[in-house]
C-alpha positions as CSV (number, residue, x, y, z in Angstrom):
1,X,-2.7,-3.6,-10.7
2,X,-1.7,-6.8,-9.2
3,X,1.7,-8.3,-8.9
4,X,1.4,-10.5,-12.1
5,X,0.6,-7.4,-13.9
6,X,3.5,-5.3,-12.8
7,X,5.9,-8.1,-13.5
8,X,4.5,-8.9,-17.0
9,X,4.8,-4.8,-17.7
10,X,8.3,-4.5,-16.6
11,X,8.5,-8.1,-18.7
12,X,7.3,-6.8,-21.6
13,X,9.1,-2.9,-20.7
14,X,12.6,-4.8,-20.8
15,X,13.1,-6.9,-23.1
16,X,16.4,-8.4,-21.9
17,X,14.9,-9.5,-19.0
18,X,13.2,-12.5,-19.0
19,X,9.3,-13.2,-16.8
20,X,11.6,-15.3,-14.6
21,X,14.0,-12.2,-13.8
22,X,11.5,-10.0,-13.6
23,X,9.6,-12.0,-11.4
24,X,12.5,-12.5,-9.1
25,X,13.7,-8.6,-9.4
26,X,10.0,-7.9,-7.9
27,X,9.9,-10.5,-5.1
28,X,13.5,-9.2,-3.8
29,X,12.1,-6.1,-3.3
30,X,9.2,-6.3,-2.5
31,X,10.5,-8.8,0.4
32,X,13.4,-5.9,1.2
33,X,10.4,-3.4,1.9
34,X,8.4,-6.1,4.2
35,X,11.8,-7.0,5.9
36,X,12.5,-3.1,6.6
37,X,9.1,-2.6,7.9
38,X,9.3,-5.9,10.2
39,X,12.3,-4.6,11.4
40,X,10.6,-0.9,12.0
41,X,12.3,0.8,9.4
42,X,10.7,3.9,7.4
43,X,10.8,3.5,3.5
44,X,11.1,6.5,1.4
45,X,11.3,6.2,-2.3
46,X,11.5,10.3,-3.8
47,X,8.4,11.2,-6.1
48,X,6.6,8.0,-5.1
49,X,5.6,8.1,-1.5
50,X,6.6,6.3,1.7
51,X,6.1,3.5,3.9
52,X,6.2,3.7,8.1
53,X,4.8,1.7,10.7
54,X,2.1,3.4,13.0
55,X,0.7,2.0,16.8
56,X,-3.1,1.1,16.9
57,X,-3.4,1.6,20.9
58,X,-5.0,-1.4,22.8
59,X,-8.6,-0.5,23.0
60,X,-12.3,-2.1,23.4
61,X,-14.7,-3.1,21.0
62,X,-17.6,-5.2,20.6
63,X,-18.2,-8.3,19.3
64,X,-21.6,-7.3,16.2
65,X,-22.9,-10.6,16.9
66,X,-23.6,-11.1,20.9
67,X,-22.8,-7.3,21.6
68,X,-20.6,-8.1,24.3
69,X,-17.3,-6.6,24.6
70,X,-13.9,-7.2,23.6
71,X,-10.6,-6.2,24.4
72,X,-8.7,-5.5,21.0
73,X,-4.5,-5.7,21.9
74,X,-2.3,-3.3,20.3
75,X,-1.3,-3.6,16.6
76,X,1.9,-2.2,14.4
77,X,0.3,-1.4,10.9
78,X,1.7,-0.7,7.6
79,X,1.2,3.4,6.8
80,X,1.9,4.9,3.1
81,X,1.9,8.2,2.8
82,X,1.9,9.2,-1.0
83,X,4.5,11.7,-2.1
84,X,4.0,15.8,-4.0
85,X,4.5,14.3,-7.0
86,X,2.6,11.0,-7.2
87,X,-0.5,13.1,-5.8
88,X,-0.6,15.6,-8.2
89,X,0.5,12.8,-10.7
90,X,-2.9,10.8,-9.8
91,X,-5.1,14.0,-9.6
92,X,-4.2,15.1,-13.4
93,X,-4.8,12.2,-14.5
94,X,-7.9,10.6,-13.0
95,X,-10.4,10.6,-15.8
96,X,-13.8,12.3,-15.1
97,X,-15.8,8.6,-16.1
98,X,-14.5,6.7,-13.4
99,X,-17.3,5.0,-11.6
100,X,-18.0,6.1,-7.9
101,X,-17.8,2.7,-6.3
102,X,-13.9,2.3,-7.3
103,X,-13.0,5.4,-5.6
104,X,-12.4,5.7,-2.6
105,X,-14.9,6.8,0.2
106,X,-13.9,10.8,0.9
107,X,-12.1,11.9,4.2
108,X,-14.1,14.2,6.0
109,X,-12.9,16.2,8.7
110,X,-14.6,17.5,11.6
């Protein structure tokens, strides 16, 4: 789902509202979120999930085209961490025909 499409569902949901509102309604809060996060804030929205910031350490890769090395500097990244409720939501609900290459790629622990 893209933004267009969640503002032409709620659009079409709530028919008092016009696109324009609804289009505004999700760009405020959308931009509340990223200002939180900016700011270092933790989101949490109950039976949906939340949203935290988590420190990539400075560290060394490589470059894949010359193979020499490079040092990568420290990064602050978006985390969400789906709630009880939306992961048992999406689990019940995933239909068996779903091709392979749209999920995912398993986590596999050691």
């Amino acid at each position: 789902m893209t933004r267009s499409d969640l503002v032409a569902q709620l659009a079409e949901r709530f028919a008092q509202l016009t696109q324009r509102d609804t289009e505004f309604a999700v760009k405020t809060i959308l931009d509340a979120m990223t200002d939180a996060l900016a700011r270092g804030h933790r989101i949490e929205i109950r039976g949906f999930g939340s949203f935290s910031i988590n420190r990539r350490p400075p560290r060394v890769g490589r470059n894949p085209r010359s193979g020499e090395q490079v040092t990568i500097p420290e990064k602050l990244v978006p985390h969400f961490k789906p709630g009880k409720a939306l992961r048992e939501s999406v689990d019940q609900r995933l239909p068996v025909d779903v091709p392979e290459e749209t999920l995912a790629a398993p986590v596999t622990t050691p």
